[in-house]
FIMAR-383405 format. One line per 4 residues: their letters; for each residue x, y, z of N, C-alpha, C, CB. Coordinates in steps of 0.02 Angstrom, whole numbers, plus 50000, padded with zeros to 5 digits. Glycine has a CB too. Example, Ala and Ser with C-alpha at 12.3 -4.5 7.8 and 13.67 -1.06 7.14 Angstrom:
as = 50660,49716,50390,50615,49775,50390,50660,49835,50390,50565,49776,50452 | 50642,49888,50354,50684,49947,50357,50645,50002,50394,50704,49970,50286
This chain:
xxxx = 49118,55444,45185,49098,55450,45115,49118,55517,45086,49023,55439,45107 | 49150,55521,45020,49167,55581,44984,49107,55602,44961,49215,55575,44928 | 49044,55562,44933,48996,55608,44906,48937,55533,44938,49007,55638,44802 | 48863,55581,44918,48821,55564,44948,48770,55547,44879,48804,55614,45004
xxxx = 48779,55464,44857,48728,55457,44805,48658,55475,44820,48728,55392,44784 | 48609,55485,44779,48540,55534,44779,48488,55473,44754,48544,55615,44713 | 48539,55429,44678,48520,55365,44667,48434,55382,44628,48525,55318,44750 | 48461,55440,44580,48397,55472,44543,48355,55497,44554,48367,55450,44519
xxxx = 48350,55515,44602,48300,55538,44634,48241,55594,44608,48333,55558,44683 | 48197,55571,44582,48149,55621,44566,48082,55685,44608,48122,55580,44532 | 48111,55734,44599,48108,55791,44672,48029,55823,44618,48211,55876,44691 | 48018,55800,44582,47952,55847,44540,47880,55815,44590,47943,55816,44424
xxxx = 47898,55758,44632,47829,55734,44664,47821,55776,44746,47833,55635,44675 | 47889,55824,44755,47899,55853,44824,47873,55936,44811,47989,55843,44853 | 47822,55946,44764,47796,55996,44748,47731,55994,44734,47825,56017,44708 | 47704,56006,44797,47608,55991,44802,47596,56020,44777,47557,55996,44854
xxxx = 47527,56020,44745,47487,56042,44694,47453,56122,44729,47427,55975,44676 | 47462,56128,44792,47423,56199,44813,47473,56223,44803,47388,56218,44882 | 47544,56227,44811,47591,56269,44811,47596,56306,44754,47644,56241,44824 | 47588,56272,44682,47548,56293,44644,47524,56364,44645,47507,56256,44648
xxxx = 47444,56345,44688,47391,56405,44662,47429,56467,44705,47292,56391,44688 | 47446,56439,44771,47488,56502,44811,47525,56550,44786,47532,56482,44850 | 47571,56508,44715,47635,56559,44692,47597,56614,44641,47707,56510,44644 | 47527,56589,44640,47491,56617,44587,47449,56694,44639,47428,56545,44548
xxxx = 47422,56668,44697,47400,56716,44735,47452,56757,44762,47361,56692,44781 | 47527,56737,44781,47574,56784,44823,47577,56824,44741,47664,56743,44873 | 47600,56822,44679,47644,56846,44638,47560,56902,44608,47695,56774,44579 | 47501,56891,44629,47439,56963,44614,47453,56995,44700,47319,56927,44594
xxxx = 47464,56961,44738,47456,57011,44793,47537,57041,44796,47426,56971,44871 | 47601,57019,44770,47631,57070,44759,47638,57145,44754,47638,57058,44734 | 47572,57161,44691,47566,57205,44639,47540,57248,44713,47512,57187,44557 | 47530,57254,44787,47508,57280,44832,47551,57288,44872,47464,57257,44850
xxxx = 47612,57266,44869,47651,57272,44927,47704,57322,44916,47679,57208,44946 | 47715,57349,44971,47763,57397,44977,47844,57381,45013,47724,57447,45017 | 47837,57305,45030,47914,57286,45057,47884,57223,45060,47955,57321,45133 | 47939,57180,45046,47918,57117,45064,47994,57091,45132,47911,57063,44976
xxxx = 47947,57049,45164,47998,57010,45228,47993,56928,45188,47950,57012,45337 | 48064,56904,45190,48071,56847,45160,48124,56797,45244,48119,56868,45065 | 48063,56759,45249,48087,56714,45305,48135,56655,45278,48023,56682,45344 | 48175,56646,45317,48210,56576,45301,48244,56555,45348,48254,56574,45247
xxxx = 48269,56472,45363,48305,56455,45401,48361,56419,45378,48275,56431,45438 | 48381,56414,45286,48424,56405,45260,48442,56461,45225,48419,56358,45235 | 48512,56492,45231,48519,56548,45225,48533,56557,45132,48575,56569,45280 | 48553,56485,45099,48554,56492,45013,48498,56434,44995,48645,56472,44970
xxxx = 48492,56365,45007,48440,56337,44975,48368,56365,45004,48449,56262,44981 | 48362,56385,45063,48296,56416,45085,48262,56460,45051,48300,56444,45138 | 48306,56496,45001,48261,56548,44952,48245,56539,44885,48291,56608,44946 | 48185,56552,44881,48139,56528,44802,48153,56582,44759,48043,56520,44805
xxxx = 48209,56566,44725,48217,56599,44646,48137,56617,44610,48262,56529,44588 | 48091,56579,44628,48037,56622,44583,48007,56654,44595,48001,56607,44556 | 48025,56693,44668,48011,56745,44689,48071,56791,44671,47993,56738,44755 | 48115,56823,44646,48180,56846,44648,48160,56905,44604,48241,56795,44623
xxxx = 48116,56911,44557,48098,56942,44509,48059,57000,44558,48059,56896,44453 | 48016,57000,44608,47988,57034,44651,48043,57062,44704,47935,56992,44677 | 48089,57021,44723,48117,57057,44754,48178,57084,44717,48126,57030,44809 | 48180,57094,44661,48233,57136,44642,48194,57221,44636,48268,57101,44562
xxxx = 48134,57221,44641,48100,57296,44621,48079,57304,44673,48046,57308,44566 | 48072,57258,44734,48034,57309,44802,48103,57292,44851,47933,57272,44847 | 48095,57342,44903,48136,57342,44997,48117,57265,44993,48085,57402,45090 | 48165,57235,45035,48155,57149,45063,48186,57182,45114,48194,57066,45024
xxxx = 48196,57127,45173,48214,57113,45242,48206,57034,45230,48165,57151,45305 | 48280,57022,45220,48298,56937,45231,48302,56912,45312,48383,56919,45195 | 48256,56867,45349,48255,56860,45427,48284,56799,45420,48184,56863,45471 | 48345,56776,45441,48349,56719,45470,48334,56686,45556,48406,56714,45452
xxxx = 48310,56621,45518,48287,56600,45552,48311,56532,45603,48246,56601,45521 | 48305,56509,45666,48341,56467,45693,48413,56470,45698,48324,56422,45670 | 48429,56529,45739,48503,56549,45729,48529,56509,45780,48524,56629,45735 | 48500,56505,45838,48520,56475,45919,48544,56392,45869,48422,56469,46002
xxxx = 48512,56363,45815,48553,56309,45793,48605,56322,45740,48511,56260,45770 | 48601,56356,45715,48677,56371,45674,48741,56366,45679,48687,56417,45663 | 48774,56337,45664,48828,56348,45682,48869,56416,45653,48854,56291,45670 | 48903,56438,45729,48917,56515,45727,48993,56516,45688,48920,56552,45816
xxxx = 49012,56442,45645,49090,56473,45619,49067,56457,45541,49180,56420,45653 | 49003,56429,45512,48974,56424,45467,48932,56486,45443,48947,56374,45477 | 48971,56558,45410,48887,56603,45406,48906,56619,45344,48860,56681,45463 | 48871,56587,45284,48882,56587,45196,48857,56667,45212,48821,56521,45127
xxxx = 48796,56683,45230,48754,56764,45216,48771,56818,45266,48664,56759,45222 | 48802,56860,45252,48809,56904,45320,48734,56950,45323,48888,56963,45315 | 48736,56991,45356,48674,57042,45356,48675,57097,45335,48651,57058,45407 | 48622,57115,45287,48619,57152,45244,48625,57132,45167,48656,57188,45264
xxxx = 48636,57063,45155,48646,57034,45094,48592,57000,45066,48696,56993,45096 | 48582,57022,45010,48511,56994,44984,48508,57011,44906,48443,57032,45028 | 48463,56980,44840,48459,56992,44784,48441,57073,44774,48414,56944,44759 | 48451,57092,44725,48438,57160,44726,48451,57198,44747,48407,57175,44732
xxxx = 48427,57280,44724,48427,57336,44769,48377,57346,44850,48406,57388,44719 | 48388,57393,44896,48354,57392,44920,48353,57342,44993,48322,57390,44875 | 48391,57313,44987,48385,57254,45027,48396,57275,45118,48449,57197,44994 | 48366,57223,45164,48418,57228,45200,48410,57153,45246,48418,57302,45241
xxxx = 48465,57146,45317,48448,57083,45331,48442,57099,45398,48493,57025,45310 | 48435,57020,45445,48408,57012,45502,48452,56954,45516,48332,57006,45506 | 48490,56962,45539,48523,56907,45552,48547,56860,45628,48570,56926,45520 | 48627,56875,45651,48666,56844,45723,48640,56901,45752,48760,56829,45731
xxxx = 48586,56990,45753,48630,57023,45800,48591,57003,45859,48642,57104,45790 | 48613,57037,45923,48600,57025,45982,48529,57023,45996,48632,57066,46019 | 48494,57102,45957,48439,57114,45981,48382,57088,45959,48435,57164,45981 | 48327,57048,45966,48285,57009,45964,48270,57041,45879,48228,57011,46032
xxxx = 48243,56992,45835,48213,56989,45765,48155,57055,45775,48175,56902,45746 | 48102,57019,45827,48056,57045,45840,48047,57125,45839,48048,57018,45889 | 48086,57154,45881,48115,57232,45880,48158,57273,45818,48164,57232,45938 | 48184,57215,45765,48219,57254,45715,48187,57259,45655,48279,57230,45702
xxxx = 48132,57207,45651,48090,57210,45594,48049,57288,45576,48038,57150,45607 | 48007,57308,45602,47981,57351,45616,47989,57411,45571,47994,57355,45671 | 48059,57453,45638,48102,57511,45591,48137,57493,45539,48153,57546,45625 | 48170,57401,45531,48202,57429,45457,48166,57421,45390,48269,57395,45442
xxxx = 48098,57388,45407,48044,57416,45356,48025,57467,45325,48003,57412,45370 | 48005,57521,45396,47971,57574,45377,48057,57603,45354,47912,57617,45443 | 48101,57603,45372,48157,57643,45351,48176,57627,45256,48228,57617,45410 | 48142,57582,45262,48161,57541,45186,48108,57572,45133,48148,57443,45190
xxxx = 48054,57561,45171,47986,57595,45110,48002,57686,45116,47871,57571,45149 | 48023,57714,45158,48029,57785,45146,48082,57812,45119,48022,57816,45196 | 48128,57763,45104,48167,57787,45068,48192,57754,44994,48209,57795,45111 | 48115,57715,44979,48097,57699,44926,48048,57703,44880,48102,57666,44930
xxxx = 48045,57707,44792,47973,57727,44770,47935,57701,44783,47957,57733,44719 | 47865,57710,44797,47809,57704,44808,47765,57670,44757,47792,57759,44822 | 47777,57675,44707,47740,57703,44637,47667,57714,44636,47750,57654,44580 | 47638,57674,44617,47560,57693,44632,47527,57726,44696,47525,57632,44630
xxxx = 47557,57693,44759,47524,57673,44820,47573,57756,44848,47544,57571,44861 | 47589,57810,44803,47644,57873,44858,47575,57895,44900,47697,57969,44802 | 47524,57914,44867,47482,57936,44923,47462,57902,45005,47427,57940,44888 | 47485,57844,45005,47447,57804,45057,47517,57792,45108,47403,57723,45020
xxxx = 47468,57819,45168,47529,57805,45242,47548,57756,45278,47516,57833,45296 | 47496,57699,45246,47509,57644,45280,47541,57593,45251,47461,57624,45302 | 47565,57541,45256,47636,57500,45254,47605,57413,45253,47694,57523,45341 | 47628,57399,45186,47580,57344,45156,47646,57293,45151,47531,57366,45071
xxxx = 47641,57241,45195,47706,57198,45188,47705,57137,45183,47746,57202,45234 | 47707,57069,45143,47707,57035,45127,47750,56987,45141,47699,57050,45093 | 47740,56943,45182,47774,56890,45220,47776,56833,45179,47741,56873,45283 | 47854,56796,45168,47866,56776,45102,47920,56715,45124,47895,56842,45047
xxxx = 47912,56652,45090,47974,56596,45124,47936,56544,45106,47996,56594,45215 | 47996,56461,45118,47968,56411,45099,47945,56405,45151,47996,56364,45071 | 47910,56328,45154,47860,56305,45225,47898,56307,45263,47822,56238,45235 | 47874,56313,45329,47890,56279,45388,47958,56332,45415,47910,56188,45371
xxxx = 47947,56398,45372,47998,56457,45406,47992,56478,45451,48006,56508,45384 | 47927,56490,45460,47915,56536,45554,47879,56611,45511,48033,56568,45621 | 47871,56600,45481,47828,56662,45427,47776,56682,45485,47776,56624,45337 | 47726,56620,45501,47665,56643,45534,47703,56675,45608,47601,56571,45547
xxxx = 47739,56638,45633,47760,56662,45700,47777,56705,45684,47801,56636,45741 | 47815,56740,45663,47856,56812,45650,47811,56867,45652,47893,56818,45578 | 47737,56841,45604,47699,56920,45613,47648,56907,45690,47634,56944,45525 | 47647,56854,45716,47617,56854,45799,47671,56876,45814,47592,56784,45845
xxxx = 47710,56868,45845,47749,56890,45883,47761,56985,45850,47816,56831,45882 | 47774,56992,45810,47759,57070,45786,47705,57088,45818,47746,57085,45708 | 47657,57050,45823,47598,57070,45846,47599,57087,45911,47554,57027,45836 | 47592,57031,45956,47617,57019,46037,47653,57113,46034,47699,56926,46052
xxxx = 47700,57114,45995,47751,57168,46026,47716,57247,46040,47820,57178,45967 | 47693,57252,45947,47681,57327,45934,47606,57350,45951,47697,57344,45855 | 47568,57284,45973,47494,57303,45985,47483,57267,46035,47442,57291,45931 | 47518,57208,46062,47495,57189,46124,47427,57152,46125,47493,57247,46164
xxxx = 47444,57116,46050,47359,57068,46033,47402,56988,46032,47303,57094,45922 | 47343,56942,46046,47367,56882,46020,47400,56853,45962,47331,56858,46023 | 47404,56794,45942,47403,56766,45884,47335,56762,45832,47425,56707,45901 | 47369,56808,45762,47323,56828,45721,47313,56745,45665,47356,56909,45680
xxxx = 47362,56716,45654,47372,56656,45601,47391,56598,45647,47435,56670,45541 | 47381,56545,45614,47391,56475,45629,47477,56468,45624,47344,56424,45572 | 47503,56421,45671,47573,56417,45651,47573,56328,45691,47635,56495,45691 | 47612,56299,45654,47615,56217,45658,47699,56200,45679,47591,56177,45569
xxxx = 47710,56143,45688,47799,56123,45675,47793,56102,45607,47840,56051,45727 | 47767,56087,45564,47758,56056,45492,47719,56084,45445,47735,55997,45492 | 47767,56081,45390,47772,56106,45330,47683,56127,45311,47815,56045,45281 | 47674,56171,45288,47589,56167,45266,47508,56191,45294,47579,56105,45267
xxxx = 47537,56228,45354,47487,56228,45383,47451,56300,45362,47503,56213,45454 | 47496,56365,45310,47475,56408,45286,47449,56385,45233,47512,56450,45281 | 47385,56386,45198,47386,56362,45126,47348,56426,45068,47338,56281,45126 | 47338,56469,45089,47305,56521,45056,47330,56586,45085,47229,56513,45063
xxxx = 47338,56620,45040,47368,56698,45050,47312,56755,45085,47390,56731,44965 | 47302,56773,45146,47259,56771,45200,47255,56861,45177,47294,56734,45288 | 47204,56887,45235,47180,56966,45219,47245,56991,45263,47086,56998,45254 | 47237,57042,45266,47300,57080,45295,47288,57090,45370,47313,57155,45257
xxxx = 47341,57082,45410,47334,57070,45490,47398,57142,45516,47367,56962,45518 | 47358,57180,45541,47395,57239,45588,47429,57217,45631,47355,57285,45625 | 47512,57248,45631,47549,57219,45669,47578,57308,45706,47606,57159,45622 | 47574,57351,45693,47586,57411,45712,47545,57466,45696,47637,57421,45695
xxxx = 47532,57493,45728,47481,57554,45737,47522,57650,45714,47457,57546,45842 | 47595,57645,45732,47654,57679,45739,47714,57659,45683,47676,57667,45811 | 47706,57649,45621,47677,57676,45591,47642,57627,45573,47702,57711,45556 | 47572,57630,45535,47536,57596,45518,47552,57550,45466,47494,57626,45511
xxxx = 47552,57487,45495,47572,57441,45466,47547,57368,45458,47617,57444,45484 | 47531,57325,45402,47505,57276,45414,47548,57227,45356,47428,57287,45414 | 47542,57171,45400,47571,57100,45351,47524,57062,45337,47624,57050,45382 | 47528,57032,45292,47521,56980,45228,47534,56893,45243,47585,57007,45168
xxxx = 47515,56865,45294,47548,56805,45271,47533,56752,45236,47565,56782,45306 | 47574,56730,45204,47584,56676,45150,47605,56604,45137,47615,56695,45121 | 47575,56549,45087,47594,56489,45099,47655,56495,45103,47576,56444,45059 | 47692,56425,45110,47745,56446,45094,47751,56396,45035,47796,56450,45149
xxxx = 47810,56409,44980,47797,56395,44927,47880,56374,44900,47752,56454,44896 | 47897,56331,44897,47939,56298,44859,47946,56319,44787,47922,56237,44864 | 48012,56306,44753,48031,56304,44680,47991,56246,44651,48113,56295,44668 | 47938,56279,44605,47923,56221,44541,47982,56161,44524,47916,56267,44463
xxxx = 48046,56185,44522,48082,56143,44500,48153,56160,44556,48088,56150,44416 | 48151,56124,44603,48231,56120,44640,48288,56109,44591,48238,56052,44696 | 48319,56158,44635,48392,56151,44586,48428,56085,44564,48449,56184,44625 | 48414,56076,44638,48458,55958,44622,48449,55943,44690,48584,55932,44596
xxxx = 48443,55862,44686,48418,55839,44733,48434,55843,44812,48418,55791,44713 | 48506,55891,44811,48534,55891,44864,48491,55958,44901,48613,55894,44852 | 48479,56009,44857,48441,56064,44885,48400,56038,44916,48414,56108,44846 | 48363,56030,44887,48280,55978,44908,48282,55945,44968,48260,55907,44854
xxxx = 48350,55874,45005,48372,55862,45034,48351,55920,45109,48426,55851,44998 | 48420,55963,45084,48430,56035,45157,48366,56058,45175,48475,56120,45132 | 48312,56062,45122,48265,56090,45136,48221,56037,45187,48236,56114,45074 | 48221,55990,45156,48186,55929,45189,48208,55922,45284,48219,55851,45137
xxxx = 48259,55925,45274,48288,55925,45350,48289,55962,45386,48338,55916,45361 | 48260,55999,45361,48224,56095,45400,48156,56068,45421,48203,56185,45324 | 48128,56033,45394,48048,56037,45388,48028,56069,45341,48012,56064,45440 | 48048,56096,45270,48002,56134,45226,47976,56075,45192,48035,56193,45176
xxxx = 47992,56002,45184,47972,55964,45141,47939,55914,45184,48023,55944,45098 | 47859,55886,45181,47831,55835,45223,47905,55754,45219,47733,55815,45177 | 47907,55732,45291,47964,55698,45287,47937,55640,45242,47996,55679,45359 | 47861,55599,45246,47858,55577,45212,47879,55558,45117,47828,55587,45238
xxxx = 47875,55629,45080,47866,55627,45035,47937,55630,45001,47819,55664,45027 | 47996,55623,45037,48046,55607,45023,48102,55542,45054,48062,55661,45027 | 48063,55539,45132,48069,55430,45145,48131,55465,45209,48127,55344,45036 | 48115,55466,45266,48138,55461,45344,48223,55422,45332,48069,55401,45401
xxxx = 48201,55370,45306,48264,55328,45301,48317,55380,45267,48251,55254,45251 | 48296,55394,45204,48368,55424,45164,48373,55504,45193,48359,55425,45059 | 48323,55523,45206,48345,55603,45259,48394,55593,45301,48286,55634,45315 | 48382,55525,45358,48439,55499,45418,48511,55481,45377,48406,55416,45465
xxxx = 48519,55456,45323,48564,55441,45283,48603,55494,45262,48539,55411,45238 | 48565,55553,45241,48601,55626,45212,48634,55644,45255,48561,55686,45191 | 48549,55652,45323,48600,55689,45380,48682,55654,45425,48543,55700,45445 | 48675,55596,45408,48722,55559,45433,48785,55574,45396,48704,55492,45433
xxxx = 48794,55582,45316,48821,55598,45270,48862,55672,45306,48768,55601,45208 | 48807,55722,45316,48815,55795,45308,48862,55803,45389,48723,55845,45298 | 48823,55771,45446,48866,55772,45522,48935,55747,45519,48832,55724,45580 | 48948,55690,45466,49014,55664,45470,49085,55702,45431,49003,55596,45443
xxxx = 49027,55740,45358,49067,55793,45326,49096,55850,45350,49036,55815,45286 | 49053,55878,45419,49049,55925,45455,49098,55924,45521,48984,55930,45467 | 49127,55861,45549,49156,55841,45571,49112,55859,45628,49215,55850,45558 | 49037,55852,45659,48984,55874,45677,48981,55791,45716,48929,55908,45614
xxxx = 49015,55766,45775,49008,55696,45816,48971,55694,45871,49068,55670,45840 | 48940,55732,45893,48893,55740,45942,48843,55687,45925,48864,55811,45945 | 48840,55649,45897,48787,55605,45885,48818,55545,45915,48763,55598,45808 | 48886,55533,45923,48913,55489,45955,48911,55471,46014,48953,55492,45947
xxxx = 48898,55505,46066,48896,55502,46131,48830,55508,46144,48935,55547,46164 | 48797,55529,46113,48701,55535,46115,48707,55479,46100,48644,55585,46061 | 48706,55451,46067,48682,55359,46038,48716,55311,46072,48704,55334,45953 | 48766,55301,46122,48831,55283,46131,48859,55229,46073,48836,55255,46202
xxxx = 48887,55266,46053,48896,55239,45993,49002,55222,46016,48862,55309,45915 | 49041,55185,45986,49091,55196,46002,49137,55234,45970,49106,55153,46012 | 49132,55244,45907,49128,55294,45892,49088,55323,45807,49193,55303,45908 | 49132,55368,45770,49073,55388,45694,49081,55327,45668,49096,55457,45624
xxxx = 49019,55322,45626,49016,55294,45597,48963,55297,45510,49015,55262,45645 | 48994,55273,45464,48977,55303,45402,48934,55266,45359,49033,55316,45368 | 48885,55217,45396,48843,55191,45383,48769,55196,45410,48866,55150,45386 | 48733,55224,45390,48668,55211,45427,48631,55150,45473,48633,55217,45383
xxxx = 48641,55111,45440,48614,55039,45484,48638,55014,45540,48619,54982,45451 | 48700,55038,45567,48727,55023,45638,48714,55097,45668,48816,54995,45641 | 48678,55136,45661,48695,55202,45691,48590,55202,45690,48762,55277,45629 | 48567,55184,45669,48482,55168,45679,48482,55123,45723,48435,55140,45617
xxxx = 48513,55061,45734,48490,55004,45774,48522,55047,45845,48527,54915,45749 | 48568,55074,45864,48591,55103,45921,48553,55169,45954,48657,55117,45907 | 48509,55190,45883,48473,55234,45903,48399,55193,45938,48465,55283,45841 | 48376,55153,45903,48316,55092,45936,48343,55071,45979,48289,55028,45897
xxxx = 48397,55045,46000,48421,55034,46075,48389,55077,46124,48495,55045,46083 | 48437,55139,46113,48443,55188,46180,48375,55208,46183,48498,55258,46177 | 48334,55227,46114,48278,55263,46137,48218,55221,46146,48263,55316,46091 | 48230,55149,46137,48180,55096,46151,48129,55102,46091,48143,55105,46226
xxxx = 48170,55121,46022,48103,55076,45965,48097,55024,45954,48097,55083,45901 | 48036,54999,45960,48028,54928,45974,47960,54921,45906,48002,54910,46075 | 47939,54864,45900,47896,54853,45859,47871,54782,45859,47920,54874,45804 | 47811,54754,45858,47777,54689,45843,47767,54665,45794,47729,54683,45859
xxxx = 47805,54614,45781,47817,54580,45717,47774,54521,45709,47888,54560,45710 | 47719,54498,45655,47703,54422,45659,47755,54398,45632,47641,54394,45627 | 47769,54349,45634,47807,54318,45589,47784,54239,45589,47881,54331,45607 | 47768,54218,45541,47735,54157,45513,47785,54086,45508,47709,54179,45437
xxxx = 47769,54026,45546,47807,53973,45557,47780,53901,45536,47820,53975,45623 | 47802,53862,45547,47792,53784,45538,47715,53766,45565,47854,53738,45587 | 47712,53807,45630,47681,53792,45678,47639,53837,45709,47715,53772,45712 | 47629,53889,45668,47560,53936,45666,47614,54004,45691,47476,53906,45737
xxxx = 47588,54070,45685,47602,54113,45690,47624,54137,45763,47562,54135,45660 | 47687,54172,45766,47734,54196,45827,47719,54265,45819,47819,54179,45823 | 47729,54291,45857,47749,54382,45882,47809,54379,45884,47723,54419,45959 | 47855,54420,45870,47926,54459,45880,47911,54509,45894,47973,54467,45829
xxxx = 47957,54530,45931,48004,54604,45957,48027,54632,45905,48071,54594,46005 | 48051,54666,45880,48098,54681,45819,48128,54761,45827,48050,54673,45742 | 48166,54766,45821,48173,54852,45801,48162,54890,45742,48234,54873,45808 | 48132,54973,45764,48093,54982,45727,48136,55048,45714,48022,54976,45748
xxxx = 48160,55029,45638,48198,55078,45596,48191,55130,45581,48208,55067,45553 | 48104,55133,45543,48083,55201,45512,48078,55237,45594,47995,55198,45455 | 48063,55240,45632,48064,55264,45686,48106,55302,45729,48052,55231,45705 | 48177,55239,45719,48235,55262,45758,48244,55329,45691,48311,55189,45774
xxxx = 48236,55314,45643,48260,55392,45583,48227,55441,45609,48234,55395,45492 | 48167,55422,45606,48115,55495,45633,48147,55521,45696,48022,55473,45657 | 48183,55496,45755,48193,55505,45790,48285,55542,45797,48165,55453,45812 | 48305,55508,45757,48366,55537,45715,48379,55613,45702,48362,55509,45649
xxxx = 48314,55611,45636,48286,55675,45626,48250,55744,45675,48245,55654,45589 | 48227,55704,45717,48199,55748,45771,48246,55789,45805,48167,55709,45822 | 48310,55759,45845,48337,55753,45888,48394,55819,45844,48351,55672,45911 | 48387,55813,45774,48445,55868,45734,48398,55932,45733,48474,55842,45639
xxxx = 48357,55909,45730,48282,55973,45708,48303,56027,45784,48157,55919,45719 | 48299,55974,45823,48312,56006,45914,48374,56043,45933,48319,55941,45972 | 48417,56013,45887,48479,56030,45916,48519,56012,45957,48478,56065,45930 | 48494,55943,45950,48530,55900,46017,48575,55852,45976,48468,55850,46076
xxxx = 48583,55859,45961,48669,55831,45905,48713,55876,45878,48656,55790,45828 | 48717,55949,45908,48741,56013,45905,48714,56067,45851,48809,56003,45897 | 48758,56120,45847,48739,56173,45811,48768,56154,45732,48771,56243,45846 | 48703,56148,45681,48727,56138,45625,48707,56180,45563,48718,56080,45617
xxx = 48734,56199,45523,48726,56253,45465,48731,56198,45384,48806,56324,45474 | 48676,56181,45356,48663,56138,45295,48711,56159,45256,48594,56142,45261 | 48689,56251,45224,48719,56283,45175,48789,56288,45183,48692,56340,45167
């Protein structure tokens, strides 16, 4: 397929109503922060323009996220690239996220204004991204490192499990420092339905609320555009193919979705076997989420 119909798709119902009050609590607890860290695992649809206004006046640190799936000849963002002044990034390098966050924070707020907050030594940072970034993991694991404490926040595989903009959690003692974490919070209004899509296939969007079936359909769309066939020999498939419905039933084959069907007769009601579609997608979807249909880059 040259292009991937969307078939109208209306993306205003893939924007819950808390996300909402969130953009309302991150954009007053702003007015407190002294750098913000903006998580993502799509390196251009992953970032919320209605945050952009905040980070054009404070230090950011753009972290990408899920690099081990990226593909390494696909990189739209290099490091160090980000809206605004001030910026900096986190990107392919060698040395763990965990260890670079830290110094290029404090290197970012000291050699930036302060304004209100010049008197104060300690380091107010605001953890910032759509759902399902790794926001919460990022400041545990900060944690784990610079203090050698557990997990301070909840962290899920699915979209939602932050829903309120939380008190501030110490992640360094050297220099004193504490993060912020935050829902994560989607654009009021996605750009077009294809954004919405990339995001969805990350996990920032509940799979429900955009339908398993046409996610497996995109992604099928996006692996074949990509020239991305690793799905072929996982499914044994004989080879690509540019339809969804022979590439689900081979997936219910191999992975045994099965399902109990009544089905109603002449002669009173039968059970069937049947294969079970929404399933083999979910499973579709899973299996790209994993990385077991190779290294792939949306953007």
């Amino acid at each position: 397929r040259e292009r991937f119909e969307f078939g109208g798709r209306d993306v205003a119902s893939w924007f819950p109503r808390h996300m909402a009050k969130g953009l309302r609590q991150m954009r007053l607890a702003l007015r407190r922060a002294d750098c913000l860290v903006e998580r993502s695992h799509i390196p251009l649809s992953g970032r919320n323009p209605a945050l952009q206004e905040a980070l054009g006046i404070r230090p950011h640190v753009l972290v990408l996220n899920k690099m081990d799936l990226a593909d390494p000849q696909r990189q739209p963002v290099s490091a160090g690239a980000g809206p605004g002044g001030g910026s900096g990034g986190v990107t392919g390098s060698p040395v763990p996220v965990s260890l670079q966050v830290v110094p290029m924070v404090a290197r970012l707020v000291a050699d930036g204004p302060r304004y209100h907050r010049a008197e104060s030594s300690e380091h107010n940072i605001l953890v910032i991204g759509v759902p399902n970034a790794g926001k919460s993991s990022l400041i545990n694991s900060l944690r784990r490192l610079h203090l050698k404490k557990g997990k301070a926040t909840a962290v899920g595989g699915e979209p939602g499990i932050t829903k309120a903009v939380l008190s501030r959690i110490q992640v360094c003692e050297k220099p004193l420092m504490y993060l912020v974490d935050t829902p994560g919070v989607l654009p009021p209004r996605l750009g077009d339905v294809e954004m919405g899509m990339k995001l969805a296939l990350c996990g920032a969007i509940r799979d429900h609320l955009v339908g398993e079936d046409v996610m497996a359909d995109y992604l099928l769309y996006t692996l074949n555009k990509q020239q991305q066939f690793r799905y072929v020999q996982r499914y044994g498939l004989g080879q690509p193919c540019d339809h969804i419905e022979p590439l689900l039933k081979h997936v219910a084959l191999s992975q045994g979705r099965t399902q109990k069907v009544k089905v109603l007769t002449g002669t009173g009601n039968v059970n069937m076997m049947m294969l079970n579609y929404p399933a083999a997608a979910y499973e579709f979807l899973r299996d790209f989420r994993a990385g077991r249909l190779g290294r792939v880059t949306l953007d």
